[in-house]
C-alpha positions in Angstrom: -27.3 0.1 8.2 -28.1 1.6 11.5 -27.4 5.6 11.5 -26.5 5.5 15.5 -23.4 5.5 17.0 -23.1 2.7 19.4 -20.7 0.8 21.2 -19.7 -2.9 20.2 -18.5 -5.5 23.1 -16.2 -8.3 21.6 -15.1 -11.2 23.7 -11.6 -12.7 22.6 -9.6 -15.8 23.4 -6.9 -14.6 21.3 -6.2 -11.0 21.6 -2.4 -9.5 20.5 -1.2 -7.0 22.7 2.9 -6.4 23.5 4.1 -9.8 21.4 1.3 -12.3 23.6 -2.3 -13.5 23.1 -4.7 -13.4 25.7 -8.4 -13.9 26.4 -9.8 -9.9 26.5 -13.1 -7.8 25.4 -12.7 -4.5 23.9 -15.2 -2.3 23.8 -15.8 -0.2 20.3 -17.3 2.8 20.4 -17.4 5.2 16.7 -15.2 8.0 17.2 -14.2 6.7 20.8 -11.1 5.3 21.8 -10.9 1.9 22.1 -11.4 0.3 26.3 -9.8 -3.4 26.6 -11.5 -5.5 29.6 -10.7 -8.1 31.1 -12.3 -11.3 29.8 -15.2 -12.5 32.2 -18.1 -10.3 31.4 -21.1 -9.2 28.8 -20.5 -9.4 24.9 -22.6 -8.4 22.2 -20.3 -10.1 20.0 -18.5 -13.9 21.6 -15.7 -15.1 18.7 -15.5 -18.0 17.8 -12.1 -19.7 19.5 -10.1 -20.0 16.4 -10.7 -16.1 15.7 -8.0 -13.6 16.6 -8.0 -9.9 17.3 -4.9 -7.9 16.2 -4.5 -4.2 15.1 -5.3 -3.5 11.7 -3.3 -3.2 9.1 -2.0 -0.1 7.1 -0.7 -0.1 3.6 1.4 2.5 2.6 1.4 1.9 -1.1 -2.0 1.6 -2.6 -3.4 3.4 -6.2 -6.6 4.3 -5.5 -6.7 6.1 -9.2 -9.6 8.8 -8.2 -8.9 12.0 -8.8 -9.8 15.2 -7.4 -12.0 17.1 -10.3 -11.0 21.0 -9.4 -13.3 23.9 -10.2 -12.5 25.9 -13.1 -11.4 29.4 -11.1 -8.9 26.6 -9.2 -7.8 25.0 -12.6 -7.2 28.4 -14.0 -5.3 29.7 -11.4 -3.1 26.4 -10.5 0.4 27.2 -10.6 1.8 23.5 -11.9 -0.8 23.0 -14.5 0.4 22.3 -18.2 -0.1 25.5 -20.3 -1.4 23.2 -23.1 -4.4 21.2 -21.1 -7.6 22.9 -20.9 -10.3 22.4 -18.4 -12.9 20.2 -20.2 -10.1 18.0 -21.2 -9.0 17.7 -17.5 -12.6 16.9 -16.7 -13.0 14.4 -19.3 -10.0 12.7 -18.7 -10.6 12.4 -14.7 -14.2 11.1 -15.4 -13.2 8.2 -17.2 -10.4 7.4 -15.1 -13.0 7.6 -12.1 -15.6 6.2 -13.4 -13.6 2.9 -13.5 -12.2 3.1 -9.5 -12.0 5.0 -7.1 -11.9 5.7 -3.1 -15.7 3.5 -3.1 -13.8 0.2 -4.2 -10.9 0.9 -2.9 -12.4 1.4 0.5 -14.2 -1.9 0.6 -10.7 -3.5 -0.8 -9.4 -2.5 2.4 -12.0 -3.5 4.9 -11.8 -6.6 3.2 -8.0 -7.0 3.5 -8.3 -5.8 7.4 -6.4 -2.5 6.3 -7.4 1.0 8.6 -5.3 3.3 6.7 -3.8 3.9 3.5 -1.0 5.9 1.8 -2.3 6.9 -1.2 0.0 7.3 -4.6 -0.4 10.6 -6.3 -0.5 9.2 -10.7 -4.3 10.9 -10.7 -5.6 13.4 -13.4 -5.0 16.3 -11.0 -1.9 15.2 -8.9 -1.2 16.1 -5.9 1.6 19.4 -7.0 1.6 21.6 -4.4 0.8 22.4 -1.3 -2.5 23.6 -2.0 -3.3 21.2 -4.7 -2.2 18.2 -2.2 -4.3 19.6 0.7 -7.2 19.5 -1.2 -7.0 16.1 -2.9 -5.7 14.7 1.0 -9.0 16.4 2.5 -11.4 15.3 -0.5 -10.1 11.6 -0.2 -10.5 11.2 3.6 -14.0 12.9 3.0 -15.4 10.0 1.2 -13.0 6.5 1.7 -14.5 4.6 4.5 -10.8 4.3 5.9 -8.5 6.8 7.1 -6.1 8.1 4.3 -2.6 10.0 3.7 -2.2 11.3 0.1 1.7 11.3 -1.0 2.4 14.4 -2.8 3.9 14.2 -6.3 7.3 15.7 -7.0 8.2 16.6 -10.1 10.2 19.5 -11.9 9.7 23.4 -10.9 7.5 22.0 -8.5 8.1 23.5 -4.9 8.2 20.9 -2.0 6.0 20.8 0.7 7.8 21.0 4.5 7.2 18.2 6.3 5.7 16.1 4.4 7.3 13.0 2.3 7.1 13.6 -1.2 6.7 10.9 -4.2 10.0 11.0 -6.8 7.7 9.9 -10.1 10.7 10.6 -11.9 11.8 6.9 -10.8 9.2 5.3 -12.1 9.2 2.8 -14.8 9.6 5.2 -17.8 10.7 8.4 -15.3 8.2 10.5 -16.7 10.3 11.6 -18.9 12.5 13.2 -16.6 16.3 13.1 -16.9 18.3 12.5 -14.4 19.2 15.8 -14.2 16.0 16.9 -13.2 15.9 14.1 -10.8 19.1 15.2 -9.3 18.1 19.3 -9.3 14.7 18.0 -7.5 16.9 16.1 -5.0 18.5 19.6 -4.5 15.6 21.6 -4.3 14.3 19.4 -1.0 17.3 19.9 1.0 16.9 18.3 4.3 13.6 16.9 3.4 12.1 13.6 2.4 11.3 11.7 -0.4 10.1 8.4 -1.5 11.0 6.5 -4.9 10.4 3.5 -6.9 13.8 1.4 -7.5 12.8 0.8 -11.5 15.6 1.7 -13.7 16.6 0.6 -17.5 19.6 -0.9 -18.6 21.8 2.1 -19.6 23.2 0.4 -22.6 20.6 -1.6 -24.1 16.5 -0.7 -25.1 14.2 -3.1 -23.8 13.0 -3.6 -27.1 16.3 -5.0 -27.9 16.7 -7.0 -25.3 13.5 -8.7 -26.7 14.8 -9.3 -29.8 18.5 -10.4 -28.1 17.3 -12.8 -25.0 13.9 -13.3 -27.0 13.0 -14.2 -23.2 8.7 -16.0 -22.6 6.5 -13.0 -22.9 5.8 -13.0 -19.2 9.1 -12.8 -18.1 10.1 -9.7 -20.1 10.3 -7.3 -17.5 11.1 -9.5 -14.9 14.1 -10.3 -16.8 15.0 -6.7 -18.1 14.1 -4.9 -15.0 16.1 -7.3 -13.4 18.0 -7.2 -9.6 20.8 -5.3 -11.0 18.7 -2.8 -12.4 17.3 -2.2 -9.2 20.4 -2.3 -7.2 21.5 0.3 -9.8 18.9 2.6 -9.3 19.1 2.2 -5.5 22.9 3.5 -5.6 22.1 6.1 -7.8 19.3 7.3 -5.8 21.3 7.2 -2.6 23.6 9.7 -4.2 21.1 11.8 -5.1 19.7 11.9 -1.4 23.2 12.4 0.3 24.3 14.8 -2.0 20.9 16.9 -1.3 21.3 16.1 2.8 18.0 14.7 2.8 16.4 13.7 5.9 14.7 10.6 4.8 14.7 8.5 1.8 12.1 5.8 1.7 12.5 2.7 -0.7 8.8 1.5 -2.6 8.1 -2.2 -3.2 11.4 -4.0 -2.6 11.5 -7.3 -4.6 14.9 -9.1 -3.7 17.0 -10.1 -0.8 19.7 -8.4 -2.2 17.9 -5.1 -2.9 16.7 -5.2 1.4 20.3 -6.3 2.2 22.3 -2.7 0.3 19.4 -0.9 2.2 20.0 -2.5 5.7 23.7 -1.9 5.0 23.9 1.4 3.7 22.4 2.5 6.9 25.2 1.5 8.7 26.6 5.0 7.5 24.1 6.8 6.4 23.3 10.3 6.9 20.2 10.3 5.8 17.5 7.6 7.3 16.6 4.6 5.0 13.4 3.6 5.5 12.4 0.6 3.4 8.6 -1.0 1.9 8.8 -4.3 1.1 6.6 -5.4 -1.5 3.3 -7.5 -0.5 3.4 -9.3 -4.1 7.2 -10.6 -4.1 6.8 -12.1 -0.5 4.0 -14.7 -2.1 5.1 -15.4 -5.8 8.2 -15.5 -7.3 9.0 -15.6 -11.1 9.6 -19.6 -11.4 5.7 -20.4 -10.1 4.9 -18.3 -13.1 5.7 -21.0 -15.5 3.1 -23.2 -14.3 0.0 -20.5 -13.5 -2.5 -19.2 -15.5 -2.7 -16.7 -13.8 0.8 -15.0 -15.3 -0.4 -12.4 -17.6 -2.0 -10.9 -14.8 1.1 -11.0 -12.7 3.7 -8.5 -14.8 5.4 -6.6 -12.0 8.4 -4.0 -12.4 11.0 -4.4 -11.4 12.3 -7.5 -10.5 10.0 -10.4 -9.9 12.5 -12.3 -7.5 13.8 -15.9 -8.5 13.2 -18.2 -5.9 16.3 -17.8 -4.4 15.9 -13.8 -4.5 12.5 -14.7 -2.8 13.7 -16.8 0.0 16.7 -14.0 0.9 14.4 -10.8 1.0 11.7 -13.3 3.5 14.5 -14.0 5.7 15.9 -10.8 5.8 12.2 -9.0 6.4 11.5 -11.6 8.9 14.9 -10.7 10.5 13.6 -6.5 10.7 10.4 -7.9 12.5 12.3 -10.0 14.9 14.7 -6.8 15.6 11.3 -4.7 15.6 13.2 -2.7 13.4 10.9 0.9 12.8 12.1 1.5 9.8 11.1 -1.6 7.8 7.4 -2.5 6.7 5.4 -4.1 4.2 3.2 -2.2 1.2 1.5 -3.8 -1.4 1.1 -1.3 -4.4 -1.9 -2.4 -5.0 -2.8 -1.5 -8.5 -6.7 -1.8 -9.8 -5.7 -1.9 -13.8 -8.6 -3.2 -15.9 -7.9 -6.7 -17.3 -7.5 -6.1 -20.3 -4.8 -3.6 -19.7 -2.3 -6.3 -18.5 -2.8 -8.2 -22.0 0.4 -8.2 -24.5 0.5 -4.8 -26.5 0.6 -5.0 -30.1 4.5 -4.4 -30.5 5.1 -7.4 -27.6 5.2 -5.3 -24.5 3.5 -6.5 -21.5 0.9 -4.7 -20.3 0.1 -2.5 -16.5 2.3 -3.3 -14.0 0.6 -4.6 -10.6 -2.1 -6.3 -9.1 -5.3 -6.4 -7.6 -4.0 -7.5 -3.7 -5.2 -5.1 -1.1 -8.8 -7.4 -0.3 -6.1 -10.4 0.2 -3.6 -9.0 2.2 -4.3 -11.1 4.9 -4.0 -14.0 2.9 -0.6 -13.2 1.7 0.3 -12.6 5.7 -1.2 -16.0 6.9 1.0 -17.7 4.0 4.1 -15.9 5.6 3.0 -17.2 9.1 1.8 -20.8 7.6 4.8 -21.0 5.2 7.5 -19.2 6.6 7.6 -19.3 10.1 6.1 -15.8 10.5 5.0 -15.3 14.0 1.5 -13.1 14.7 3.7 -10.5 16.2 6.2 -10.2 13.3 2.9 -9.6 11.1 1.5 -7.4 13.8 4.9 -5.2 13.7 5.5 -5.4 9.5 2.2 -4.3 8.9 -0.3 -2.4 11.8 2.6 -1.1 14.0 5.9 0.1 12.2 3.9 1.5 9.3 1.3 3.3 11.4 4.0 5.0 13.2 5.7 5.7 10.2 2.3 7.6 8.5 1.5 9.0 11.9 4.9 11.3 11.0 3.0 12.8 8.5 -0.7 12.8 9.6 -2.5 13.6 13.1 -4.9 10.9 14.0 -7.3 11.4 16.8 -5.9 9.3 19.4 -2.5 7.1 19.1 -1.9 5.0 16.7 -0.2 1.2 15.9 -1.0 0.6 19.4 -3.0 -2.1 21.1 -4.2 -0.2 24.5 -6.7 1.3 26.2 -7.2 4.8 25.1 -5.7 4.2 21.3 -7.5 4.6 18.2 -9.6 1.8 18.0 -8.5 -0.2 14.9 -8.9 -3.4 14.7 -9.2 -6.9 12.3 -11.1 -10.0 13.6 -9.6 -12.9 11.6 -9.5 -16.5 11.5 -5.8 -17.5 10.2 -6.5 -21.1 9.8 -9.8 -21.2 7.4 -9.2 -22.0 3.9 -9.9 -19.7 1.7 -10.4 -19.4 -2.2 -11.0 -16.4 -4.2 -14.5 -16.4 -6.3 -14.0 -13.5 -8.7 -17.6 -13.1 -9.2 -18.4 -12.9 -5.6 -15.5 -10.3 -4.8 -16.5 -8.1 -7.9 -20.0 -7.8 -6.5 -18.9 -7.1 -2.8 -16.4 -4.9 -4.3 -18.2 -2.8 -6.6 -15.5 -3.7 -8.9 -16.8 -4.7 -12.6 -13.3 -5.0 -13.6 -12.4 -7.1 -10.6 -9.5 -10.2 -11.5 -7.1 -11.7 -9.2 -3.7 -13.2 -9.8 -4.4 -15.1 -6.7 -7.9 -16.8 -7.7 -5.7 -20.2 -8.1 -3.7 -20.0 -4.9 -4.6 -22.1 -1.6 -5.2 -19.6 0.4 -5.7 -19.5 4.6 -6.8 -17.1 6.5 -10.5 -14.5 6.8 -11.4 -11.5 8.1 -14.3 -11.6 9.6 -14.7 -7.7 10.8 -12.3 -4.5 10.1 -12.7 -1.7 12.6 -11.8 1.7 12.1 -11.7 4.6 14.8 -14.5 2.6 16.7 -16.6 1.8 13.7 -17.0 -2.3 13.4 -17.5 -3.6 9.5 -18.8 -7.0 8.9 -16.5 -7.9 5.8 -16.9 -11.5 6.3 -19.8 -10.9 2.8 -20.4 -7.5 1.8 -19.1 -4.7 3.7 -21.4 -3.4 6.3 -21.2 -1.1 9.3 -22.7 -2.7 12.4 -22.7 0.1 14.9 -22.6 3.5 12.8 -23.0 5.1 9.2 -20.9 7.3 7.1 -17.0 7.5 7.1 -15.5 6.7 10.5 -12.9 9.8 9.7 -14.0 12.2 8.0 -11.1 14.9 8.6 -8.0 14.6 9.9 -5.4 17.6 10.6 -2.7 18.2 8.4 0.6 18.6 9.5 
């Protein structure tokens, strides 16, 4: 690891800049912004002529599961904490859950997966309630994660929002918290004008899943798939929507879209909407869909809510997302909820439930993107625009970065992945949960035929060798270690 800043040279053949790909150098400096050069000249680094050069990616959606561990005098005098916890329990509690991941693994997830930035979800220990709490959980994480972070807040009940920012509605979660709808609605209320996000998970109003078990007695991978099905999602779409008109929000962001269908009442509904729809589509449903589960053993590991798409449901939502990167629509992007459960978390509970939701995905995100180019007739710059530009723009709503962002220019931040979209690749467990610092690391994708490698991830200047384990080549520390909050 070399402790000096120092500028990197790359020479490209393939460069994306403004929908074409040119020969180029850039020039990447730590902290600096990034300088594009013509081709002919000195490089420290000459790719390859099968490697590209894009922006990197951002993922709004991603668990990192570490959580802030407060001082007493803050626990105690924390307006939002439960009357009934006390502080060593907090402690012990966020301990264990840190102890198993955290902003470490999840950082080196990301460099692998040639992502710059992550939204991070708020279902720690100490969630981020509050203005205060959330400013100090947003600060600790980009502190430490090697990548440049924005921490959703939590809403929940008696909680008071936070202007300007975009708030996370837990209560639409799989389970809701155990909030009523009531309270979802009155929390709706209380954020008039404002902006929320939500998960589109909903059960069946007349029927428990348990006895939709013992009625459809459906393969015990397919449970929720089948119960948390594409009407259950399209019902807890329309019932959010009133919720969010009825409260005048501003925006309403949709998590992890799974179907055609779902995408399609989304891209409709803003025909007349008041209130802006932004929508995530989710990483996982653009690669498998619930009849390749059948056939993989892999499927325990793949239990998603809501929704696993059919093949049919599938093939609709990739259309239709290709369709918003064609329009270079702002408002449509791709997250992958990446969710770092232990393995044996996603095993069959003893009463027949399946187990965590989620997968392991961020380190293969580029994988899952070349398979939309390869299979789908993705081009680079419908990748570039689904998942570096419209999302970065998006975050940047929220977040100040240093210099402009989801932009491929001379004097933008200088973010960057360096990726070969043609090598085959395979995923080797045992090598990723070395270079991951992930003892608990399993992949639902370790069977797939995968394409596509990143070769090097570059964040505000700072160039990481992911192609083995992560390393900085021209600096130390975190490339970002404070950003302003707006």
């Amino acid at each position: 690891m070399n402790p000096e800043n120092k500028t990197l040279v790359f020479r490209t053949n393939h460069l994306h800049q403004y929908g074409e790909i040119r020969p180029a150098r850039l020039r990447c400096t730590p902290g600096i912004p990034l300088e594009i050069l013509d081709a002919a000249g000195a490089a420290d680094i000459v790719l390859p002529a099968a490697m590209h050069v894009t922006l990197a990616r951002v993922d709004t959606h991603v668990h990192f599961r570490e959580s802030y561990i407060p001082r007493r005098e803050e626990f105690e005098s924390d307006l939002y904490r439960p009357a009934d916890q006390s502080y060593e329990a907090l402690v012990d509690t966020a301990r264990a859950a840190n102890a198993k991941y955290g902003f470490e693994q999840g950082s080196l997830a990301a460099l692998k997966g040639g992502v710059w930035l992550i939204g991070a979800m708020g279902n720690t220990a100490w969630a981020p309630l509050g203005e205060e709490r959330w400013r100090r959980i947003d600060e600790y994480y980009q502190q430490r994660a090697l990548i440049a972070t924005h921490v959703w807040p939590r809403m929940e009940p008696g909680v008071a929002p936070i202007a300007g920012q975009e708030e996370k509605d837990f209560g639409s979660t799989f389970g809701g918290s155990g909030i009523s709808g009531g309270q979802r609605r009155q929390m709706y209320l209380d954020r008039r004008g404002g902006m929320v996000s939500y998960h589109n998970d909903r059960a069946r109003e007349d029927e428990s899943i348990h006895d939709f078990q013992r009625r459809i007695q459906p393969p015990d991978y397919l449970l929720h798939h089948l119960y948390y099905d594409g009407e259950t999602v399209l019902a807890a779409q329309r019932e959010t929507f009133t919720y969010a008109r009825e409260a005048e929000l501003k925006r309403l962001l949709t998590r992890h879209i799974p179907t055609g269908a779902a995408l399609d009442m989304i891209l409709s509904a803003r025909l007349d909407s008041p209130v802006e729809l932004p929508a995530e589509v989710g990483l996982d449903y653009l690669y498998f869909n619930r009849d390749m589960l059948a056939e993989r053993a892999t499927r325990e590991i793949n239990y998603r809510r809501p929704a696993l798409p059919s093949k049919e449901d599938q093939t609709s939502l990739i259309a239709l997302t290709k369709e918003c990167a064609r329009r270079r629509d702002p408002l449509t992007f791709i997250g992958s909820d990446h969710a770092p459960h232990p393995l044996a978390a996603k095993r069959l509970r003893p009463d027949g439930m399946p187990g965590s939701p989620g997968t392991r995905v961020l380190e293969l995100s580029h994988q899952v993107h070349m398979h939309l180019l390869h299979q789908h007739g993705f081009t680079h710059h419908d990748l570039d625009w689904l998942t570096a530009i419209a999302p970065a723009r998006y975050v940047a709503q929220y977040k100040s970065f240093p210099f402009p962002a989801g932009e491929m220019e001379t004097g933008a931040m200088a973010n960057l992945v360096i990726f070969d979209p043609d090598e085959p690749f395979s995923v080797k467990e045992d090598t990723l949960r070395e270079e991951l610092r992930d003892v608990e690391y399993h992949s639902a994708y370790r069977d797939e035929k995968l394409r596509g490698r990143v070769y090097y991830t570059v964040v505000n200047g700072l160039v990481f060798d992911v192609a083995g384990p992560v390393r900085p080549l021209n600096g130390a520390g975190s490339p970002i270690k404070k950003l302003e909050l707006d």
